[in-house]
C-alpha positions in Angstrom: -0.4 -14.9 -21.1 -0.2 -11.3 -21.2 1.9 -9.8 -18.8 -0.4 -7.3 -17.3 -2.9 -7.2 -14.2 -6.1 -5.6 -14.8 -8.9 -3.4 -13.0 -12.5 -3.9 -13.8 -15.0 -1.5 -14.1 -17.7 -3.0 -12.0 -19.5 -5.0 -9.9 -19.8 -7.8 -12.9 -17.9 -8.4 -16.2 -18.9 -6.4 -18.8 -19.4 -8.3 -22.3 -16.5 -6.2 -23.4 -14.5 -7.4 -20.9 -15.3 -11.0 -21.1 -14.1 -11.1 -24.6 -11.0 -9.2 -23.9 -10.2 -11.8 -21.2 -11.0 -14.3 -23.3 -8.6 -13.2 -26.1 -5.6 -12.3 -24.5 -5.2 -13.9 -21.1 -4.1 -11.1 -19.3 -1.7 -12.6 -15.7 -4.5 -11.5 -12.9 -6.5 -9.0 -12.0 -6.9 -6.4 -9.3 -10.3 -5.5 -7.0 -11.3 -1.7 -6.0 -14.1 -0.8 -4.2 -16.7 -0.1 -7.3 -15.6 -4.1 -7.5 -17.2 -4.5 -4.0 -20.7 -4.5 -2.7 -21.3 -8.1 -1.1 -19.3 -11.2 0.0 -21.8 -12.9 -2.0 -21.3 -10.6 -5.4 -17.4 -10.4 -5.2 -17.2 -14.7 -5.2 -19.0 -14.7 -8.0 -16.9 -12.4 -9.7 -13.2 -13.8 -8.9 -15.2 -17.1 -9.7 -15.9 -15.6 -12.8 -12.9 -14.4 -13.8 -11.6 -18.0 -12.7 -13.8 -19.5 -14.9 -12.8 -17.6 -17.9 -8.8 -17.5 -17.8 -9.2 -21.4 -16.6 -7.2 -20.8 -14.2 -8.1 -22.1 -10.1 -4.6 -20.1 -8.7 -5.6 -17.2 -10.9 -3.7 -14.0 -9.2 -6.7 -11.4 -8.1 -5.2 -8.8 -6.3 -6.1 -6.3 -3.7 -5.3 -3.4 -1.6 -6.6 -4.3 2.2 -3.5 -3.3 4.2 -5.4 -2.1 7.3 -6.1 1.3 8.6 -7.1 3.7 5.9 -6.3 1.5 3.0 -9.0 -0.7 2.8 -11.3 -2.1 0.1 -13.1 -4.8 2.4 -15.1 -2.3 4.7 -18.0 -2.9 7.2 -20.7 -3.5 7.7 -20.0 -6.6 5.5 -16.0 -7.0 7.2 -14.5 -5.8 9.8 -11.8 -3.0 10.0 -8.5 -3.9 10.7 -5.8 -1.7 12.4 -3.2 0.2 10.3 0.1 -1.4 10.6 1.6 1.8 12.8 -0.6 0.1 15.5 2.1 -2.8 15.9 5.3 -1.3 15.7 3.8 0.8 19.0 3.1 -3.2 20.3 6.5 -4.0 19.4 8.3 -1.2 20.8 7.0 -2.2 24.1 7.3 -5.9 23.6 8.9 -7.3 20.4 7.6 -10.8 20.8 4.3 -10.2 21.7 4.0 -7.7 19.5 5.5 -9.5 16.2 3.3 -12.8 17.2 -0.1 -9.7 17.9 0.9 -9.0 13.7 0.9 -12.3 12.3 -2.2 -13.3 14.1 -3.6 -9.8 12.9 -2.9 -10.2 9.3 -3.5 -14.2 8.9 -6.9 -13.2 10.4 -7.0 -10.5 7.9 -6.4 -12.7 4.8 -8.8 -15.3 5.7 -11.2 -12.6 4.6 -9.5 -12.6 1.1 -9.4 -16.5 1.2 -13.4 -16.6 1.9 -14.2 -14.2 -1.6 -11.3 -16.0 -3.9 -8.8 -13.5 -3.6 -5.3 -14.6 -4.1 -3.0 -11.8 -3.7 -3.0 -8.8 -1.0 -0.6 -5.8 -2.2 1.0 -5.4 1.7 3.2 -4.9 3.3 4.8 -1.6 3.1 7.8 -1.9 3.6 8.4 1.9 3.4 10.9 3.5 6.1 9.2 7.1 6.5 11.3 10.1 6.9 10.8 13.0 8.6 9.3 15.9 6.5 8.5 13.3 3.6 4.8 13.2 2.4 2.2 11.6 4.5 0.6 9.4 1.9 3.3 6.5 3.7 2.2 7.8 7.5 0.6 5.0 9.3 0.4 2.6 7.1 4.2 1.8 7.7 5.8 -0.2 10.4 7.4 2.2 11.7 10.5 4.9 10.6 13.4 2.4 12.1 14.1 -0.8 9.1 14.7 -3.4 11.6 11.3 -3.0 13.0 10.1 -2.4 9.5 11.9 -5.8 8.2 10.7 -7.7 11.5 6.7 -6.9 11.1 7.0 -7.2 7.2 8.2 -10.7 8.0 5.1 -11.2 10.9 2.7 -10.0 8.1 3.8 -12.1 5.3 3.9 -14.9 7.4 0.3 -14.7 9.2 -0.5 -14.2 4.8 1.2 -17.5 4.1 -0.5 -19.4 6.5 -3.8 -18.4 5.2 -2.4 -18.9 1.5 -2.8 -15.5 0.2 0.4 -14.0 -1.7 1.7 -10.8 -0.5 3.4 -7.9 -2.2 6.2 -6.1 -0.7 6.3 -2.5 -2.0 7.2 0.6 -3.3 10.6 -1.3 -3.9 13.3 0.3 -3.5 11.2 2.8 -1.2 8.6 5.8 -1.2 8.9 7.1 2.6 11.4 9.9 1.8 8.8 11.2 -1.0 8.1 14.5 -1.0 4.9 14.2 -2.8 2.0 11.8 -3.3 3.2 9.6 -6.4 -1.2 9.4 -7.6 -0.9 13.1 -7.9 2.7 13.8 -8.9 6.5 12.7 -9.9 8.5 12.7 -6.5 12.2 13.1 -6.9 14.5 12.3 -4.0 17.7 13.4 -3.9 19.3 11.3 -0.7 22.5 10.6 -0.4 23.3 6.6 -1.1 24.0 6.1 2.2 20.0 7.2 3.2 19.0 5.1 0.5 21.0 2.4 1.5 18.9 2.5 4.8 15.6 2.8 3.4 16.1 -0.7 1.0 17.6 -2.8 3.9 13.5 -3.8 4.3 13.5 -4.9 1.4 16.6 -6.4 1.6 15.8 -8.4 4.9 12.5 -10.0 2.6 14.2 -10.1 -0.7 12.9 -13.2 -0.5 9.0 -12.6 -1.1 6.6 -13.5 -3.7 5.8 -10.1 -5.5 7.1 -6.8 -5.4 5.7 -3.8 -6.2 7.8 -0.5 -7.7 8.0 2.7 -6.2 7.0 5.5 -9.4 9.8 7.9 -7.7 13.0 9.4 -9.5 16.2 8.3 -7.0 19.1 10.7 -7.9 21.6 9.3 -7.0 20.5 6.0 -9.1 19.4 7.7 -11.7 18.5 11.5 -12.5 16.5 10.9 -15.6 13.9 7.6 -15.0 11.6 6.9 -11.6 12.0 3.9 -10.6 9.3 1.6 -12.4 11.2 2.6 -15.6 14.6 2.7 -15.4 16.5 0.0 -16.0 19.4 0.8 -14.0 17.3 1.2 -10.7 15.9 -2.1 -11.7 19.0 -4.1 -12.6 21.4 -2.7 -10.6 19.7 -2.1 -7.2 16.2 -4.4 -6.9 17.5 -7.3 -8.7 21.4 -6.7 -7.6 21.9 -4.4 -4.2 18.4 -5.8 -2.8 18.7 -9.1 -4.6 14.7 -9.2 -5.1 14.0 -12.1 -7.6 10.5 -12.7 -7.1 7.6 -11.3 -9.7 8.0 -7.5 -9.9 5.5 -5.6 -10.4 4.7 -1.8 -11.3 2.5 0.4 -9.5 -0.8 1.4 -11.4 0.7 3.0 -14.8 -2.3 5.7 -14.8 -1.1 7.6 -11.5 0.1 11.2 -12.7 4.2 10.3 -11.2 4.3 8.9 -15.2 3.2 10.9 -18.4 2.2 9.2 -21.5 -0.1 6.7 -23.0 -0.7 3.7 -20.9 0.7 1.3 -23.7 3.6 3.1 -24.3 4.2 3.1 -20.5 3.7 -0.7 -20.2 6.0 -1.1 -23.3 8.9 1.0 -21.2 8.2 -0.4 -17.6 8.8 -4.4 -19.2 11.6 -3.2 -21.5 13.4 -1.6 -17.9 13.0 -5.0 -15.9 9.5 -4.9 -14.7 7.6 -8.6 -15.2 4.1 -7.4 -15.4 2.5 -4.2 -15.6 -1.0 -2.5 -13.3 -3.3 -0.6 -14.7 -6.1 -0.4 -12.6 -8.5 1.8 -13.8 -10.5 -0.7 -16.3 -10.6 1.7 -18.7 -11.0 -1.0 -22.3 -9.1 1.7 -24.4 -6.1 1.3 -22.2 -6.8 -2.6 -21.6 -7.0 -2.9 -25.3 -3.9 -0.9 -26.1 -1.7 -2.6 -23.8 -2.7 -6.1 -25.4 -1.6 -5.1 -28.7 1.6 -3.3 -27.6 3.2 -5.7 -25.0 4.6 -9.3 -25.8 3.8 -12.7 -24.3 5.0 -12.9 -20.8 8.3 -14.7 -21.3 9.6 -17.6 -19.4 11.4 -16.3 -16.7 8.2 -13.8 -15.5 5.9 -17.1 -16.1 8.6 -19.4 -13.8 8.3 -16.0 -11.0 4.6 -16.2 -11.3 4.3 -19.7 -10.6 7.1 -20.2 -8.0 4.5 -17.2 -6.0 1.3 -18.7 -6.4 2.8 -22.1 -4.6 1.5 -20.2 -1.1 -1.9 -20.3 -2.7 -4.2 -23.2 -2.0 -7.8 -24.0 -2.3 -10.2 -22.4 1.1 -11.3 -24.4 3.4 -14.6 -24.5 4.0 -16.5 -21.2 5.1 -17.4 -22.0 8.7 -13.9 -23.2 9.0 -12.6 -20.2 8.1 -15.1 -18.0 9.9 -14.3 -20.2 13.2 -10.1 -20.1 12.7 -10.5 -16.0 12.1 -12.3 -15.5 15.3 -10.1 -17.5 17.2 -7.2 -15.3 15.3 -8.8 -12.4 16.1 -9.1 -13.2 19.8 -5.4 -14.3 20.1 -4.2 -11.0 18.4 -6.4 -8.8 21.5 -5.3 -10.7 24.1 -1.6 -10.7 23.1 -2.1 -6.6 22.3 -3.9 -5.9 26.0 -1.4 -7.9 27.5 1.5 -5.5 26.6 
């Protein structure tokens, strides 16, 4: 197995692609829209790609967090609120408001479940700062950590019960960036004390699944390497201060925060601590490159990868699941009017 997650280029597999699958097995894969027309079209893609790697609890990933980030759209589904919408629900009243979230977002992955996705990259656990960029904005929980930590928790939850994987990120944080990390490096130079209040999120659901790095450069953890490639960030503060030791993953190796060929990027991000790699763009040069430069995904990233895919299991049947999201749907609007 190779231990990277690819983007396609399209609506179906290319010939090109199929082969490439074929030979190298890469660990899953990740949907964008120019992957999405249909509910029809995009099962019988992931079924396709199921079909190839032979794999029923193969990882296909997505980015449907709510709000602005979403790859599911209508007409064919429905939009969902961005996650700020809660934390205002919560602030008013915490119970009804954390049980308004999990209703929200098991609703939300039933629409994964229904196409034969496995994986949804959310939640951001992001504590946004005042000033910071506002690629983070609404799409966080909130700027206080408890209330971060507490819907986090709601959303990974109302995930699990649908059996879709989620993906904490941009471990060890991206809300005190400065600049978009798709368009540039960010470099934050908080004290460790700030820091130490942006990971307790992450520390709070150190236990999830997956985890997805932040492509930032923390100064006070280390001047010279963002986080997705530095070992020391890696070792000493995701795997040690946080104690994440789920799968971690990096953010897509072809946004402009990292310089350099994609393989040689890949090669760095697993040789710092990273378990698989994202490149997202389907581009076969890169795909191609990064199967000849990285090594079999070793034991410990294969035992991370399957401990995480235990909250997958196989859909029920489609008017099943259209009848349990409705009734999800309706639970989460009467528990939000009634605050």
């Amino acid at each position: 197995m190779l231990p990277a997650i690819f983007g396609l280029s399209g609506l179906i597999l290319t010939p090109e692609e199929e082969h490439l699958i074929r030979g190298v097995d890469p660990l899953g894969f990740i949907l964008f829209a120019r992957n999405i027309e249909s509910p029809r079209q995009v099962k019988l893609l992931t079924n396709s790609l199921k079909t190839l790697t032979g794999r029923e609890d193969l990882p296909i990933l997505i980015d449907q967090e709510g709000g602005r980030v979403a790859r599911l759209v209508p007409p064919h589904w429905q939009a969902w609120p961005p996650a700020l919408d809660f934390a205002h629900a919560y602030a008013k009243c915490p119970e009804r408001g954390r049980a308004a979230a999990v209703c929200n977002y098991q609703a939300m992955a039933l629409d994964l479940v229904a196409l034969g996705i496995s994986v949804n990259c959310a939640p951001v656990l992001d504590v946004p700062a005042i000033g910071a960029h506002d690629i983070i904005g609404n799409r966080a929980f909130g700027a206080e950590p408890e209330v971060v930590a507490e819907l986090g928790a709601a959303l990974l939850e109302g995930f699990a019960h649908a059996g879709v994987v989620g993906v904490i990120k941009h471990i060890p944080g991206h809300g005190r960036a400065l600049a978009d990390s798709h368009e540039a490096l960010p470099k934050v130079t908080a004290s460790i004390d700030a820091l130490n209040r942006d990971i307790a999120p992450f520390k709070a659901l150190s236990h999830a699944p997956m985890a997805m790095t932040a492509h930032i450069v923390y100064d006070a953890w280390d001047e010279q390497q963002c986080a997705t490639l530095s070992k020391r960030v890696i070792d000493e503060v995701i795997r040690g201060q946080i104690g994440f030791d789920g799968l971690l993953m990096t953010d897509d190796l072809d946004m402009k925060a990292l310089n350099g060929p994609i393989p040689m990027l890949g090669r760095q991000a697993l040789e710092a601590g990273c378990d698989v790699v994202l490149n997202c763009w389907g581009r076969m040069s890169d795909m191609r490159g990064l199967a000849e430069q990285l090594p079999e995904a070793p034991p410990a990233c294969q035992k991370r990868l399957s401990d995480a895919m235990t909250i997958w299991r196989s859909p029920p049947p489609a008017a099943e699941i259209a009848e349990q999201q409705a009734d999800l749907v309706a639970q989460r609007d009467q528990l939000m009017q009634s605050i």
